[in-house]
C-alpha positions in Angstrom: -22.0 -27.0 32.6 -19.0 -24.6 31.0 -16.3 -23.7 33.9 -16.1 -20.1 31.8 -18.1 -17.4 32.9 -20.6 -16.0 30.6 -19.3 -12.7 29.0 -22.1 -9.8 29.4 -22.5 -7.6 26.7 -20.7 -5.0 29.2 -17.7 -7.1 29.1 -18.1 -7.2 25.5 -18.0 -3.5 25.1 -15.2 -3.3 27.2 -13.2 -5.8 25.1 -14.1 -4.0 22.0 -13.5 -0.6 23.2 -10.2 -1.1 23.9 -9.8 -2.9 20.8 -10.4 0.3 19.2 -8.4 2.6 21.6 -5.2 0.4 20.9 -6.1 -0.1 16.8 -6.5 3.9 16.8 -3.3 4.0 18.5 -1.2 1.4 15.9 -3.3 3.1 12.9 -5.4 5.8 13.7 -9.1 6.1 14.8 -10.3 6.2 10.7 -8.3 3.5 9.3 -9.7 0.7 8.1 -8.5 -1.9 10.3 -9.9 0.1 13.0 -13.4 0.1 11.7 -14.1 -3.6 12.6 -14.1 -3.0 15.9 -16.6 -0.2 15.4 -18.8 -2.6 13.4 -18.5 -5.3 16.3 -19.1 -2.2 19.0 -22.5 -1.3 16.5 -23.4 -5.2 17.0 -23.1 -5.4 20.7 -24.8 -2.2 21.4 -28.1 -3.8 18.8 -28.3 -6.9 20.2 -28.5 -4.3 24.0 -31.6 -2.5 22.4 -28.9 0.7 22.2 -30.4 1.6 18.5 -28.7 5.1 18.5 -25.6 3.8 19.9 -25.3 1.2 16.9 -26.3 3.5 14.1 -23.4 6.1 15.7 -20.9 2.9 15.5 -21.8 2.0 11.7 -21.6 5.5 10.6 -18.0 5.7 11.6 -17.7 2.3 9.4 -19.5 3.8 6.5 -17.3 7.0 6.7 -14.0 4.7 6.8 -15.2 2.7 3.8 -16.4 5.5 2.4 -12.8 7.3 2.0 -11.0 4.6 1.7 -13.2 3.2 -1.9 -12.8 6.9 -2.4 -9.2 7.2 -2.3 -8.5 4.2 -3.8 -10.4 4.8 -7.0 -9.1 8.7 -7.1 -5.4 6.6 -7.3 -6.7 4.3 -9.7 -7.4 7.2 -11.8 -4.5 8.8 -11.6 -2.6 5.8 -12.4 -4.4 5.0 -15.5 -4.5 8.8 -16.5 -0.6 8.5 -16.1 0.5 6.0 -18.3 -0.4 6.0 -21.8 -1.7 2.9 -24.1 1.7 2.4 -26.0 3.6 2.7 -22.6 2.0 -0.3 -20.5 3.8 -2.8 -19.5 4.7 -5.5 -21.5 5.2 -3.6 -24.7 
């Protein structure tokens, strides 16, 4: 028999929601390293039968995604747009 108590799903959500309060502090509440801890938060409250709760928790990860892939191929396109074939590097 383990000496450790057995963490509840309560003290999961606990440990997770301050993961996200002190991430959102460090990078803000829709960064993307801040979204992990709303996918893990969207796990715990599935596996307690909170469906609602979960599907709020991953639609704050799809939103993050979302503008981050977004952003990152509207600066992609920029670049490219920017420099012209006989300019690339190397030549």
């Amino acid at each position: 028999m383990s000496s450790h108590p057995r963490c509840t799903s309560d003290d999961a959500l606990r440990q997770l929601a301050d993961d996200v309060y002190y991430s959102s502090l460090m990078v803000g509440r829709k960064h993307i390293d801040t979204s992990g801890g709303y996918f893990q938060l969207g796990n715990v409250f599935y596996s307690m039968n909170k469906v609602e709760n979960a599907l709020a928790m991953y639609d704050k990860v799809v939103d993050i995604w979302y503008k981050c892939v977004t952003q990152f191929a509207l600066d992609g396109r920029r670049a490219l747009r920017t420099t012209s074939p006989g300019r690339r590097q190397g030549r």
